[in-house]
N, C-alpha and C positions, 0 to 999 in steps of 0.2 A: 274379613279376610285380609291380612297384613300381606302387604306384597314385598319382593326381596328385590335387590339390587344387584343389576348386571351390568358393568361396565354404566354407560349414562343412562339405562333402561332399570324402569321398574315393572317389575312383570308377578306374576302369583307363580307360590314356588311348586307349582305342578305343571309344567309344559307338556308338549305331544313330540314324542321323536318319531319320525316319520318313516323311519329306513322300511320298517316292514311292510309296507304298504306296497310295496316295488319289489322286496325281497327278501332273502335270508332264511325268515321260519317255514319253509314248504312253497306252494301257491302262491303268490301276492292274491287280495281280493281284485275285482274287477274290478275298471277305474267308476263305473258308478259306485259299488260299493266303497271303495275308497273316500269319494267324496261325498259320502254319508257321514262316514267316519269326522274329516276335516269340517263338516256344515254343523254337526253336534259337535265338537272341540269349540268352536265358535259359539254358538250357540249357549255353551255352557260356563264360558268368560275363558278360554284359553287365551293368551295374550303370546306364545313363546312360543314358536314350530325352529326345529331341526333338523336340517336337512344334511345334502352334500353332495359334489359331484357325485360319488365315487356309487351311490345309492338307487340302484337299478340300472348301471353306467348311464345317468344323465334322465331317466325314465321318472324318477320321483320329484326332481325339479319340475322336470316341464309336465308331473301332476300336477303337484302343486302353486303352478303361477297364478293359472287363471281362478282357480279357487279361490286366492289370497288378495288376487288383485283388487278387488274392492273393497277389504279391509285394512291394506298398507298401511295406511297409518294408525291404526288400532292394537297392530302386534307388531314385537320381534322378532326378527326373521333372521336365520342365524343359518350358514354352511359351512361347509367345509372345501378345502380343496387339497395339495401335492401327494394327493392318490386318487385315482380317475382309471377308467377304461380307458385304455389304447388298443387300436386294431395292431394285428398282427395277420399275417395271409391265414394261418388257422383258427382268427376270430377276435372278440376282445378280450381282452384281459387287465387286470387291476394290478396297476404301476404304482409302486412311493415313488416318487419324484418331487423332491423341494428344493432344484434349482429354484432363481428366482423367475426363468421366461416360464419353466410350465407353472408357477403357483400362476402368477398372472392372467395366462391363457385360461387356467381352468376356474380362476374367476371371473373373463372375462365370459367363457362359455355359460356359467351357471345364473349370473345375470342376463343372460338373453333367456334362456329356460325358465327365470323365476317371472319373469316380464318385469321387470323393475327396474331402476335406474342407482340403488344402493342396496348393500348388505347389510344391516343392523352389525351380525357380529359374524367374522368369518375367523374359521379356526384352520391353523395347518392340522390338517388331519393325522397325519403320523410323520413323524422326524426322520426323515429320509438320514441314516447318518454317515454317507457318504458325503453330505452336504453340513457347512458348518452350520450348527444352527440360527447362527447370529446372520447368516446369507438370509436365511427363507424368511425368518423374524421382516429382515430389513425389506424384504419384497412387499410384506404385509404391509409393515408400515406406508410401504409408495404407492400401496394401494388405499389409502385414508387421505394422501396427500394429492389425492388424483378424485377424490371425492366417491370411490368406488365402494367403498367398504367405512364404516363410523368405530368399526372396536373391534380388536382382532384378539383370538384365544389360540391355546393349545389342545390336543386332545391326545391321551396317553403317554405322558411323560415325569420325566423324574423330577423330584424338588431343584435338582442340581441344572438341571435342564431350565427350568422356569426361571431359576435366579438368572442365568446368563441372558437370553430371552428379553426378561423384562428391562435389562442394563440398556437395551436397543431400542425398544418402545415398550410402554407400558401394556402389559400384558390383564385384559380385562375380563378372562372369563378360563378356568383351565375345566374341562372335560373330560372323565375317568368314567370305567366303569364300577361301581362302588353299591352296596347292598350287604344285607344281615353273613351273604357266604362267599362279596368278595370283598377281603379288609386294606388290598395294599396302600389306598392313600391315607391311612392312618398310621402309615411307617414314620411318614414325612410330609407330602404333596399336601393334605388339610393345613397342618400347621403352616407350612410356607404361605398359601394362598391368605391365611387369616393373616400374616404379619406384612405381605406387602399388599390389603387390601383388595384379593380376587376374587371373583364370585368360583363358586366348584359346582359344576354340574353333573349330577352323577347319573348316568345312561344303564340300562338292565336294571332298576333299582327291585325289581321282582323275580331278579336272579334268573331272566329268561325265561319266563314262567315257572320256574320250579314252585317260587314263593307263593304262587296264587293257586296252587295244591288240586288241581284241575286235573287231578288221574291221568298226570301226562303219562303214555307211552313209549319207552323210546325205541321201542324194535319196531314202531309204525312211524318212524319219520320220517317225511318226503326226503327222498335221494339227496335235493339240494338242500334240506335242512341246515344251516351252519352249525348246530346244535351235534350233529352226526362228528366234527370232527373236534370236539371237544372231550377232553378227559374225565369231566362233570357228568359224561350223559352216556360216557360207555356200560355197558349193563351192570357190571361188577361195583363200578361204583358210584352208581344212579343207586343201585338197591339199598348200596349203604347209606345214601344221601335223604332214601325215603324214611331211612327208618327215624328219622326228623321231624315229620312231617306230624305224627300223633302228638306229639308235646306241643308244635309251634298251634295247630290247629286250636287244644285245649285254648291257649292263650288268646289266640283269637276269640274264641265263644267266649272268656271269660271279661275281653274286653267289650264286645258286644260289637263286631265291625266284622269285615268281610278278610280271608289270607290277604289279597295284595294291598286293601289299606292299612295292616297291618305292618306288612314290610314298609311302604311309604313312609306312614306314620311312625317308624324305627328312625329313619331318614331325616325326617321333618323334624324331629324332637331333639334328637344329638348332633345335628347341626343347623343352628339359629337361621344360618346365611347363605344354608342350600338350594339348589333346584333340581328337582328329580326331571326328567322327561321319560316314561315310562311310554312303551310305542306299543300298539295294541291294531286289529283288526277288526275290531269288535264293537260296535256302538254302546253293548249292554256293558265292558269289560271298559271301555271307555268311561264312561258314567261312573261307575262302579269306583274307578282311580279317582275322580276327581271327589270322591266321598272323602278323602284324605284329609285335603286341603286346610279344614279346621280342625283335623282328632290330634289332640294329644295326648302321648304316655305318660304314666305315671313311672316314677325310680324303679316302684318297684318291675313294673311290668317291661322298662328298659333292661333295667340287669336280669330279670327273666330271659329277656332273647339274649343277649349276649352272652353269657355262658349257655344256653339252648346252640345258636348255629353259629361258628365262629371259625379263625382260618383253622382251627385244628377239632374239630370237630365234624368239618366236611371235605369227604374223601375226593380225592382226583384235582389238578391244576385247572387254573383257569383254561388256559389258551394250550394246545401241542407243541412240539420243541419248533416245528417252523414260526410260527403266530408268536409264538412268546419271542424271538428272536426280533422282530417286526415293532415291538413296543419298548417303550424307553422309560419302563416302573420300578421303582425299589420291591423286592420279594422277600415275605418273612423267610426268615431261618427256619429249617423244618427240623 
């Protein structure tokens, strides 16, 4: 198993993104169940968790501190911060903010949560752009210079965005979400990251489940589902998105592997320098991902999927006109 490079970390290119364990797809599991989850990640050679403030407001860090904490120096440990819960009198709520006091503060918070005394790699989570981005960059940086944090990233932003960024401090790790039906870092953001050296870590790589072809339903999704306010999963064009689903499966049986290592393995093949972190509830679905790890595609079976699901071939936007306002990505021309 070749391991990939992440800023000064060398990690295997399948990590565990943590968010869902706290929230977002329905229920979180229970924190036992959770740290079933984290003890087999471990257990299985994970080396790379992803976290972030902003991921249960503060609820998935202080999961996973004590989990971690006696394997620190084993794995990289990687957050996020300038979007966080802030209370408000009618409760919290999830703030962008990249001044540079709250990136600070909510690294200063997620380091007490993580029980640790450094961040491997902390990313600004999204580009506040009221704030210049060369501001928050520079916060990051005085948090490396403060010995808080060792390698800082971005997460959801433009080629045009990372060149300026990295003019401030070297920028070690850029964060997208990327998979076989969502294409935008192939506008630009891959190529950038390849010429000034960054690692790309691409988050959903199983397309939010669709990819792992698991009879989702989407007229049965928990209320909090984030899935419910996407354009991907509204019924009209979730059905057209299924009708996907018989040709990519063939592929699958015909490579001999499971849908999600399938997608992975899309991932893993047509980028040398990748890391997926694909987030799961599941121990058996856990397992299941890390089967990736060593499959390789063959040409032909790449250009199989790609002309199979591609950005004009699946129906509906990534994110609603609020959320896509919120991200800082180049979009194909439709």
């Amino acid at each position: 198993m070749s391991k990939r490079s992440i800023g000064p970390f060398e990690v295997h290119p399948i990590g565990l993104g943590c968010m869902n364990l706290s929230h977002a797809y329905g229920q979180p599991p229970t924190p036992e169940d959770a740290a079933k989850v984290v003890h087999r990640a471990l257990d299985l050679g994970v080396n790379l968790f992803d976290t972030a403030a902003l991921y249960g407001f503060g609820s998935n860090e202080t999961l996973l501190g004590p989990l971690l904490k006696s394997h620190r120096s084993e794995i990289t440990l990687c957050s996020k911060g300038g979007m966080a819960g802030v209370q408000f009198p009618d409760g919290l709520k999830r703030v962008i903010d990249g001044r540079p006091e709250a990136i600070k503060k909510n690294c200063e918070d997620s380091l007490t949560r993580l029980k640790t005394d450094v961040i491997d790699l902390y990313y600004l989570h999204r580009w506040d752009k009221k704030v210049p981005i060369e501001d928050s960059v520079g916060a990051l940086s005085d948090l490396i210079k403060e010995g808080k944090v060792r390698a800082i990233g971005l997460s959801e932003v433009s080629s045009a965005t990372i060149k300026k960024a990295h003019q401030v401090h070297p920028i070690s790790a850029v964060q997208t979400e990327y998979s076989l039906w969502s294409r935008n870092p192939e506008i630009a953001v891959l190529k950038t990251c390849e010429e000034l050296n960054i690692a790309f870590v691409a988050f959903s790589p199983v397309a939010r489940g669709f990819l792992c072809a698991i009879g989702l339903d989407v007229t049965q999704l928990d209320p909090k589902d984030i899935r419910r306010a996407m354009p991907r999963f509204e019924l009209e064009n979730f059905k057209k998105n299924q009708a996907l689903l018989p040709g990519y499966l063939k592929i699958a049986q015909e490579v001999g592997c499971s849908p999600a290592q399938l997608a992975l393995s899309w991932l893993l093949t047509k980028e040398p320098k990748l890391i997926a972190i694909p987030g799961t509830q599941n121990v058996e679905h856990l397992s299941d991902n890390w089967g990736a790890v060593d499959l390789r595609l063959s040409d032909q079976v790449m250009l199989a999927l790609d002309e199979l699901i591609n950005q004009k071939t699946v129906s509906g936007s990534r994110y609603n006109a609020q959320n896509s306002v919120e991200v800082d990505t180049e979009d194909f021309v439709s």
